[in-house]
N, CA, C and O atoms as CSV, one atom per row, in Angstrom:
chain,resi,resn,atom,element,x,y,z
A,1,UNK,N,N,47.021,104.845,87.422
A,1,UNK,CA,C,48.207,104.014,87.414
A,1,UNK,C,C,49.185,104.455,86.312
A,1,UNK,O,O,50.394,104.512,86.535
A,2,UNK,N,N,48.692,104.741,85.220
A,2,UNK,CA,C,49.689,105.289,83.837
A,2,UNK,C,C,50.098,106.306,84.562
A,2,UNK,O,O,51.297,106.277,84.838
A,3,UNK,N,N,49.349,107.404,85.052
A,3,UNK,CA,C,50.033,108.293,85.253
A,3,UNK,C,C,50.825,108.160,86.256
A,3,UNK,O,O,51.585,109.128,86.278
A,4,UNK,N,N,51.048,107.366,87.189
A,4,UNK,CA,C,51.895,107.406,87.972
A,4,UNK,C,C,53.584,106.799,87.387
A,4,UNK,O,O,54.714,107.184,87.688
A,5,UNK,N,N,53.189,105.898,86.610
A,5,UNK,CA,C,54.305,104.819,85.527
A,5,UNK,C,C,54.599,105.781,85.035
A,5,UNK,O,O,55.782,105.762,84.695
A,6,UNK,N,N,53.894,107.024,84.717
A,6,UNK,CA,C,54.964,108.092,83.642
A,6,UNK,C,C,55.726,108.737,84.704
A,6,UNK,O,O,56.944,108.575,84.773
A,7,UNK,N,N,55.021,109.534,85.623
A,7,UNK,CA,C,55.919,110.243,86.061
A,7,UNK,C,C,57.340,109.651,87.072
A,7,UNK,O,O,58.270,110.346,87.481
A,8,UNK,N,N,57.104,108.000,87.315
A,8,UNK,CA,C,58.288,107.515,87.499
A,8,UNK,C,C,59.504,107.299,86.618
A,8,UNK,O,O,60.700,107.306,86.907
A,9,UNK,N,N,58.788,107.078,85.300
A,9,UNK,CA,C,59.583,106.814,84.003
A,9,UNK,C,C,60.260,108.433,83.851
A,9,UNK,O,O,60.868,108.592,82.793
A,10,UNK,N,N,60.234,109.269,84.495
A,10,UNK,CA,C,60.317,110.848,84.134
A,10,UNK,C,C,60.976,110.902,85.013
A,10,UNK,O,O,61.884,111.715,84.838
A,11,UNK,N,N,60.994,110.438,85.911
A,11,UNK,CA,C,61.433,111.258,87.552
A,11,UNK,C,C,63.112,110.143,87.241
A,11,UNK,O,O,64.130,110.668,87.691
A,12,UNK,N,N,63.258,109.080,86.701
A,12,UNK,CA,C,63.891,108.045,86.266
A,12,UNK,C,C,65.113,108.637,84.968
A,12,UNK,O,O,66.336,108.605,84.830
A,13,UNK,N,N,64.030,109.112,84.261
A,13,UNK,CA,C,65.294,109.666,83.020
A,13,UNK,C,C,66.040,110.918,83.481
A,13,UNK,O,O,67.099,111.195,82.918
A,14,UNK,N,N,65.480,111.849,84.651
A,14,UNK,CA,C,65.629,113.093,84.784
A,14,UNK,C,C,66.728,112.358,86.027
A,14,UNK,O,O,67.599,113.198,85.800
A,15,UNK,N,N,67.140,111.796,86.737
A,15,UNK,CA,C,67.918,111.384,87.424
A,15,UNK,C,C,69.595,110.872,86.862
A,15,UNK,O,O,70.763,111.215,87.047
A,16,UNK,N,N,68.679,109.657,85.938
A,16,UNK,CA,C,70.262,109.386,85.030
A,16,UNK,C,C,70.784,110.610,84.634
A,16,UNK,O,O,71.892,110.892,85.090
A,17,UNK,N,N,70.153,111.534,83.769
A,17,UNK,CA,C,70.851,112.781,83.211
A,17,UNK,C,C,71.409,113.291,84.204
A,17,UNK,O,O,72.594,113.568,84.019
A,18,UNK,N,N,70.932,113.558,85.351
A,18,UNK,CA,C,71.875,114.594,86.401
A,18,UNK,C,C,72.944,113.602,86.389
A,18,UNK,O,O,74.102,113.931,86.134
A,19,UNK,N,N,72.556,112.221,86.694
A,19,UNK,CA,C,74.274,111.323,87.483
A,19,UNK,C,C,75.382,111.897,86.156
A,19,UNK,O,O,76.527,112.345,86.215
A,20,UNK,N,N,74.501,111.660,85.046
A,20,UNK,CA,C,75.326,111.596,83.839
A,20,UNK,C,C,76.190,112.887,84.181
A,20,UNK,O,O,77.308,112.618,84.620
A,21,UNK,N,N,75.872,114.292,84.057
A,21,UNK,CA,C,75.879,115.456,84.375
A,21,UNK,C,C,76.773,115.542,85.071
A,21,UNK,O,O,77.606,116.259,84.517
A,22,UNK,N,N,77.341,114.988,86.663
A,22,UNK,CA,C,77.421,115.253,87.526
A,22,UNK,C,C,78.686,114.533,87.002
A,22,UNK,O,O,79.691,115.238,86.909
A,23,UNK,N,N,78.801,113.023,86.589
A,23,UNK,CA,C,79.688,112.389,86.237
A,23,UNK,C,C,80.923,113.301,85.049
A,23,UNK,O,O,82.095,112.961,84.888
A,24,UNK,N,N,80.497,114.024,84.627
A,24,UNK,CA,C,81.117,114.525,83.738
A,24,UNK,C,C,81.851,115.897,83.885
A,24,UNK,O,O,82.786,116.328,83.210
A,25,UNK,N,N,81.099,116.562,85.094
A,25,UNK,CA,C,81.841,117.416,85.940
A,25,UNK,C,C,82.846,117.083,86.919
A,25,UNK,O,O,83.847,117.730,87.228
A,26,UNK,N,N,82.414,115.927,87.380
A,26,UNK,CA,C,83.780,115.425,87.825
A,26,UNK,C,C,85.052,114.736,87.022
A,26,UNK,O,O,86.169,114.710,87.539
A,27,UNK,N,N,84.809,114.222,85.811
A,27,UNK,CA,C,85.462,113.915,85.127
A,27,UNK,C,C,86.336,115.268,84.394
A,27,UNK,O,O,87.430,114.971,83.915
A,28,UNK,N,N,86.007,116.352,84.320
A,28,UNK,CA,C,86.117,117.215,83.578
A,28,UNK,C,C,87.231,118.633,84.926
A,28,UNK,O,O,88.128,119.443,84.693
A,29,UNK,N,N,86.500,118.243,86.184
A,29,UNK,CA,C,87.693,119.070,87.299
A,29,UNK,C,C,88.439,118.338,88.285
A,29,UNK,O,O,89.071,118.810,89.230
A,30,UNK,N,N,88.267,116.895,87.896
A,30,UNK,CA,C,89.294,115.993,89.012
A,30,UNK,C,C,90.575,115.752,88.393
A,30,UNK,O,O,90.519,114.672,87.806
A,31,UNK,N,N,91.665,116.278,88.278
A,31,UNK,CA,C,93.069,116.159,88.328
A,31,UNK,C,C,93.850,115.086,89.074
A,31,UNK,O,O,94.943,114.800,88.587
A,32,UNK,N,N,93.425,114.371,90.304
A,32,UNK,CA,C,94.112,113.294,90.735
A,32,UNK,C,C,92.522,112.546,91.656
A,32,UNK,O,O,91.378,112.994,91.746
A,33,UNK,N,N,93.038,111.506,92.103
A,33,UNK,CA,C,92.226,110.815,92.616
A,33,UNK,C,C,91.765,111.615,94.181
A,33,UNK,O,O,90.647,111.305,94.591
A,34,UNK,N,N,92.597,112.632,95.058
A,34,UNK,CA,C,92.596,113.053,95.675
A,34,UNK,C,C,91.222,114.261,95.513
A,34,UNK,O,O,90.276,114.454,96.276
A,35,UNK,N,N,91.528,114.836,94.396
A,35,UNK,CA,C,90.264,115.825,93.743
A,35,UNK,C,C,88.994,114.909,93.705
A,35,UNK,O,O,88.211,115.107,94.634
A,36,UNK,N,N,88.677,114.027,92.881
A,36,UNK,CA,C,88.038,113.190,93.106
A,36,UNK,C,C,87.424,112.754,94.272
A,36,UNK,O,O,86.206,112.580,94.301
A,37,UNK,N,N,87.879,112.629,94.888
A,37,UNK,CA,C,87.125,111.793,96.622
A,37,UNK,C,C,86.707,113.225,97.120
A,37,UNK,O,O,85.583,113.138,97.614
A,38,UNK,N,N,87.252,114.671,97.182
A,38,UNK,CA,C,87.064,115.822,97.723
A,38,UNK,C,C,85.691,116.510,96.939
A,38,UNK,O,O,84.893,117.301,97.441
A,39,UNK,N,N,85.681,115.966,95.588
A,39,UNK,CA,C,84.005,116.477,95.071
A,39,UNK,C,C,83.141,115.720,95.460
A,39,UNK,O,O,82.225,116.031,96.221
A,40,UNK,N,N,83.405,114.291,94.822
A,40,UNK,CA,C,82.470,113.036,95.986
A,40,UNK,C,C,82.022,113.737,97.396
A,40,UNK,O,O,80.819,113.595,97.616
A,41,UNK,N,N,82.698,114.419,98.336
A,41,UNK,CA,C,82.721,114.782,99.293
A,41,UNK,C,C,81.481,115.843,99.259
A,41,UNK,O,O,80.390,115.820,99.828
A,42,UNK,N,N,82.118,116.843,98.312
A,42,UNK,CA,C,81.299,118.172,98.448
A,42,UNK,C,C,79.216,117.532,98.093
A,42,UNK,O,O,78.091,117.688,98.569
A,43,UNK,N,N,79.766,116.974,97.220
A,43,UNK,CA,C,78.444,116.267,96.408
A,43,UNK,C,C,77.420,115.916,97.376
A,43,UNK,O,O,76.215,116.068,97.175
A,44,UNK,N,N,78.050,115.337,98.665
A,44,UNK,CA,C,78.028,114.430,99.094
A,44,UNK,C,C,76.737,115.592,99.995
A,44,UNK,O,O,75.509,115.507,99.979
A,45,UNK,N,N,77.652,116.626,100.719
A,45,UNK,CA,C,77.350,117.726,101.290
A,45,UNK,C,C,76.077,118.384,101.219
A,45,UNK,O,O,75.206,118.807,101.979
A,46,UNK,N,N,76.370,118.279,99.774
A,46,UNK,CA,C,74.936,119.313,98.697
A,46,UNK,C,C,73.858,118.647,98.932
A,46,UNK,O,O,72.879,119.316,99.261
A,47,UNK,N,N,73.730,117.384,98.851
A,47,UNK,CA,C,72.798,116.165,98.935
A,47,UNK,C,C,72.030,116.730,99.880
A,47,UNK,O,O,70.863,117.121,99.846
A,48,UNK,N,N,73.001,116.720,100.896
A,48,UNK,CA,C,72.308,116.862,102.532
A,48,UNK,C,C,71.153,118.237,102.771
A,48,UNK,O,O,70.159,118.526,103.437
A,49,UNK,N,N,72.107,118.836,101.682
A,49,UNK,CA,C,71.356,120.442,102.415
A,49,UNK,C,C,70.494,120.567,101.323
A,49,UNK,O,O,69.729,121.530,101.377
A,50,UNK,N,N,70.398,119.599,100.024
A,50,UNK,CA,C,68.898,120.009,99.422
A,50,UNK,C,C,68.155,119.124,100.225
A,50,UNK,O,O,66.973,119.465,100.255
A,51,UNK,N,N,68.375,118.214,100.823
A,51,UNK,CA,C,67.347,116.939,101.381
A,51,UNK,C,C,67.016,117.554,102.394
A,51,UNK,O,O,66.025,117.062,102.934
A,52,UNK,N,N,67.631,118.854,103.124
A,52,UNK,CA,C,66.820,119.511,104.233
A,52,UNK,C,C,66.323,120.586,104.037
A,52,UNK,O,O,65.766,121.131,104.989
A,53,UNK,N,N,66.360,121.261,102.717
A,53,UNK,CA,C,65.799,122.390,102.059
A,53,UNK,C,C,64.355,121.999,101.716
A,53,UNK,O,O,63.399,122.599,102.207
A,54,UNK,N,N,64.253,121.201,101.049
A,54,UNK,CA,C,62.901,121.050,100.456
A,54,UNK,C,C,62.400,119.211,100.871
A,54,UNK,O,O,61.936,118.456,100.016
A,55,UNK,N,N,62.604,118.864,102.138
A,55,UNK,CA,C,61.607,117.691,102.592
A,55,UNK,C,C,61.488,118.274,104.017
A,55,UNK,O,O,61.919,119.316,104.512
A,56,UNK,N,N,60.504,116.894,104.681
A,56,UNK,CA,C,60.510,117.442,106.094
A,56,UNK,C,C,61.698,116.436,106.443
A,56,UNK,O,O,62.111,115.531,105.719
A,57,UNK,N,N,62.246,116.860,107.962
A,57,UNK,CA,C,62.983,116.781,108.682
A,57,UNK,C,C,63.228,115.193,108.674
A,57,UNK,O,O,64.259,114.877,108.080
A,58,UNK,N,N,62.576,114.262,109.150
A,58,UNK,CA,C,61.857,112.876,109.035
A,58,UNK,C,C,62.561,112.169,108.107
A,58,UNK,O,O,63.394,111.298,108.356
A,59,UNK,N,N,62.079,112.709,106.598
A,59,UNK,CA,C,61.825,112.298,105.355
A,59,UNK,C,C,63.590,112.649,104.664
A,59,UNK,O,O,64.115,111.939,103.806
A,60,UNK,N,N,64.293,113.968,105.335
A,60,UNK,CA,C,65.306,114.055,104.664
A,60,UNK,C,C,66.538,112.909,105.834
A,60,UNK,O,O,67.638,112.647,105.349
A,61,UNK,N,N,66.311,112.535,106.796
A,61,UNK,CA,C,66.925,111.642,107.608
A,61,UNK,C,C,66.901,110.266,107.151
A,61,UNK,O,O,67.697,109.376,107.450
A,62,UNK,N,N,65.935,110.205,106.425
A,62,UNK,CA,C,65.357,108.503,106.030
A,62,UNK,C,C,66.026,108.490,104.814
A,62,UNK,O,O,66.676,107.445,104.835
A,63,UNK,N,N,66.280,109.201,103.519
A,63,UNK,CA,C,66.992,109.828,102.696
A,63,UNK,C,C,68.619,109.510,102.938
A,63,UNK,O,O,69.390,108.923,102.178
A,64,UNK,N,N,68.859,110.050,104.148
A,64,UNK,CA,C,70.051,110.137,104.225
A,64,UNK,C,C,70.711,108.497,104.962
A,64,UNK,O,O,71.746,107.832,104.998
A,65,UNK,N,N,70.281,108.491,105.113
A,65,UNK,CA,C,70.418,106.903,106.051
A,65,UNK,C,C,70.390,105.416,105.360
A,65,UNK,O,O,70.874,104.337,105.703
A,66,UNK,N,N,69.153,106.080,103.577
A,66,UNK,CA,C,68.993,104.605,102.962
A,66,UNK,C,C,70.782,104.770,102.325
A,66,UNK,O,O,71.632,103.880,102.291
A,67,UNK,N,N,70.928,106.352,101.841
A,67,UNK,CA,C,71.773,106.714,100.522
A,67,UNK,C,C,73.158,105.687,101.345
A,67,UNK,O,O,73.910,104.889,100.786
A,68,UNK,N,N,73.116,106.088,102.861
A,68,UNK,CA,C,74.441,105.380,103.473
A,68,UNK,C,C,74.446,104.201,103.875
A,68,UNK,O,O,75.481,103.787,104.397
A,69,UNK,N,N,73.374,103.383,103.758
A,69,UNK,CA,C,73.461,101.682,103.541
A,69,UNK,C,C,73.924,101.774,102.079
A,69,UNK,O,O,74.976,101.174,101.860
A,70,UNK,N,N,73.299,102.465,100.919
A,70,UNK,CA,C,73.796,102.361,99.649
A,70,UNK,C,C,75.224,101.950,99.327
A,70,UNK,O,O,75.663,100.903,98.852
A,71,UNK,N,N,75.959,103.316,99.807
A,71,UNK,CA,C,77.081,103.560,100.000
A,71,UNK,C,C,78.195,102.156,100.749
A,71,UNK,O,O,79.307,101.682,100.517
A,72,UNK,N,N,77.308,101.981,101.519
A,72,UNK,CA,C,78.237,100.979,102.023
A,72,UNK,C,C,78.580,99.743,101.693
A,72,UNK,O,O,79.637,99.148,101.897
A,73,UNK,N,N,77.249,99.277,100.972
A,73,UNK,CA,C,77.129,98.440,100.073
A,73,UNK,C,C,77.498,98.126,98.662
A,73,UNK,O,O,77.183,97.092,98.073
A,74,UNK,N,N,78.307,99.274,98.094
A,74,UNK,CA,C,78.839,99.577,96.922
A,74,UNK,C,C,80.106,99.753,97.603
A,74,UNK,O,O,80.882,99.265,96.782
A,75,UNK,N,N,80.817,100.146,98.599
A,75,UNK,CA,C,82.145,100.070,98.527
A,75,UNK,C,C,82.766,98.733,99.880
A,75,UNK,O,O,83.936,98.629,100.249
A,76,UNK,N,N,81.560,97.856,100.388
A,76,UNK,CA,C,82.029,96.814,101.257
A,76,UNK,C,C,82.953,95.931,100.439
A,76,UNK,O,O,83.712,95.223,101.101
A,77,UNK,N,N,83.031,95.838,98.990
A,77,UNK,CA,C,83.739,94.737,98.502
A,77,UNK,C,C,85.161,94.954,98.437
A,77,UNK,O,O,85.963,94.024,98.514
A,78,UNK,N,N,85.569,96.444,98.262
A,78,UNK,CA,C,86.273,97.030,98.169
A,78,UNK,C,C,87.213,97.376,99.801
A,78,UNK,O,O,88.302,97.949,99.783
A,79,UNK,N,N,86.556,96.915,101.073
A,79,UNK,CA,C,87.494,96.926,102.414
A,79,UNK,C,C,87.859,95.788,102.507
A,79,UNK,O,O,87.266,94.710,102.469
A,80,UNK,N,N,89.302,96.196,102.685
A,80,UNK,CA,C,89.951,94.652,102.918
A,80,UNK,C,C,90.501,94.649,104.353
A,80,UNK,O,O,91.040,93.639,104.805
């Protein structure tokens, strides 16, 4: 059980750092809000093709499907 609590606690810090990461590359090449939504985009892209690089087929669909309830659920407040 510890070991499983660590390597979530790991798999957990190693995640924030990428968002962090990721956040800061976009902060650092988005020039207008337009740039912005177009890396979101690319990001978006990359996601897809590591989630079909290294899972099975199944597993990167289920992946992709929770991330876009996510998604929708973080910007439903925001459709008017």
């Amino acid at each position: 059980m510890l070991t499983y609590l660590n390597k979530k606690m790991h798999a957990e810090e190693k995640l924030a750092d990428y968002f962090d990461k990721l956040m800061l590359i976009a902060k650092n090449t988005s020039q207008n809000s337009e740039d912005s939504i177009l890396l979101a985009g690319a990001m978006m892209a990359v996601a897809k093709v590591i989630y079909h690089d290294h899972l099975k087929p199944s597993e990167a669909k289920d992946l992709e499907n929770h991330n876009g309830y996510d998604l929708l659920e973080l910007i439903k407040p925001t459709i008017h």
